[in-house]
C-alpha angles and dihedrals in degrees: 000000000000112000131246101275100202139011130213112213146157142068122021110233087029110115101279096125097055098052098040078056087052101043098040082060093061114112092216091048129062119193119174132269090257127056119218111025094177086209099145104036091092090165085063096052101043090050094052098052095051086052090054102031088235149044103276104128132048092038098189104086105141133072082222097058091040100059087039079075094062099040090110086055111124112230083251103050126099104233114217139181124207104213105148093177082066074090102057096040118093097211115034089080089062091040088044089057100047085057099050120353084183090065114118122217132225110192112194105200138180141193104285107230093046085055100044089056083054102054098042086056102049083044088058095043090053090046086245086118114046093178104074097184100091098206091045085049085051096060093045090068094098094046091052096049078064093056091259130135091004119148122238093231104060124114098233117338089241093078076065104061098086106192089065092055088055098044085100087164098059092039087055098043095056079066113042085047091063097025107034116222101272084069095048124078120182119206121196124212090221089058088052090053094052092043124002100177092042091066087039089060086040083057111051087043091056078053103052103237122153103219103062107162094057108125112161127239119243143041116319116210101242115191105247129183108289137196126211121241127188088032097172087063091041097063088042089059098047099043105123087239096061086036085060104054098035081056095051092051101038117084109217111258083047093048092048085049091047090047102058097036090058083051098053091038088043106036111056115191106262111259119223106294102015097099119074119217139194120263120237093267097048083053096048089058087054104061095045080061093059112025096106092059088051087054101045093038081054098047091047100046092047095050087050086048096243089135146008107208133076099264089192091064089042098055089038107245093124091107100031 
């Protein structure tokens, strides 16, 4: 069966949706039903089921099951998977590799203090998170590596060990040391939000597809902040208990279905003034705290070639 031909990985809340409902549009590309499979980062997996005692989240184990994903695929189509968390993990880059060393990777990033508060926040909203302070959250970081303070509810304890979300060096160079850089392309947030159908075109050129300047009429469904409703039945439906034995009587494509509809039915887009946001100086604190992996993620990208601008200037960390 012909292999996956690109991954889109990266940040969460980093423009990824959008773009896996653009491209999936594309006449000359074919991504699966379902964005984010999860199949290759195996670390993931294995430290999940020792939290919970049992295989009850990251459903797609088997080769079998993956490529069951891509069996609508036409012969000329490039076949692609959206998986941002192929970033965090350490080992889907290696995994990834094995099973096809010709991929080519798309990495969506953002500023990193912008997207940990993101992603603090959408953790919180899921009960993944029960500390909803960030910066409390933050210091709890070294507790929680001892297998203390950690929520029931969360996938595997490792999503909340912050400092690892924001290493985008390290996260980058597992991939351009198997890969190499030509095969590598980085996307900013910031970038999406200038021209969106400009990194589309840049896309589907890094790709390889014929047609470049496709960009589909309508409206896209773009992932915007949520807030969970009906919260009592929603902790019954994600205790690991009631994870397990769904998972024991549902069979896979079911289960991925099931999933996605509790999210629609669960998480309601935020409406104006229901989020609440740091202030400047919050802010401000952040990105101290993460200034110097601005400056090494700059000085690295730009010595692979990734990219040819001072990215410490363009997320706004020069005076910090």
């Amino acid at each position: 069966m012909k292999k996956v031909d690109f991954f889109i990985i990266g940040n969460p809340k980093s423009g990824t949706t959008t773009y896996y409902n653009l491209l999936k549009l594309h006449p000359e590309v074919f991504l699966p039903r379902y964005k984010e499979l999860r199949y290759f980062c195996t670390d993931l997996h294995r430290e999940s089921d020792q939290y919970h005692g049992a295989k009850i989240h990251y459903p797609v184990r088997t080769i079998e099951q993956y490529q069951g994903f891509y069996k609508d695929a036409k012969a000329h189509q490039f076949l692609g998977e959206v998986t941002p968390h192929y970033a965090f993990s350490k080992e889907a880059a290696k995994n990834i590799y094995e099973y096809n060393p010709d991929a080519k990777i798309i990495l969506f990033l953002r500023e990193p203090a912008s997207f940990i508060e993101s992603l603090h926040r959408e953790l919180s909203g899921h009960l993944s998170e029960n500390q909803k302070d960030l910066f409390i959250a933050l210091d709890l970081e070294e507790q929680r590596r001892k297998g203390e303070a950690l929520p029931e509810k969360v996938p595997t304890p490792r999503y909340l060990f912050y400092s690892e979300w924001t290493n985008f060096y390290k996260q980058i160079q597992r991939y351009v040391e198997l890969f190499g850089a030509k095969q590598i392309k980085v996307i900013f947030l910031k970038q999406i939000a200038t021209d969106e159908k400009k990194v589309l075109k840049d896309i589907l050129k890094f790709i390889g597809t014929k047609n470049t300047d496709f960009y589909p009429e309508g409206e896209i469904f773009r992932n915007k902040s949520k807030t969970l409703r009906f919260k009592s039945l929603w902790k019954f439906l994600k205790n690991p208990s009631v994870l397990k034995f769904i998972r024991k009587v549902v069979p896979l494509k079911l289960f991925s279905v099931l999933d996605r509809l509790v999210f629609k039915i669960f998480l309601t887009p935020a409406k104006e003034g229901q989020i609440k946001k740091l202030d400047d100086n919050e802010r401000h604190l952040l990105k101290k705290r993460y200034k110097k992996n601005v400056v090494d993620l700059n000085r690295y990208l730009n010595k692979e070639n990734l990219i040819d601008f001072n990215l410490v200037k363009f997320w706004g960390y020069e005076d910090i």
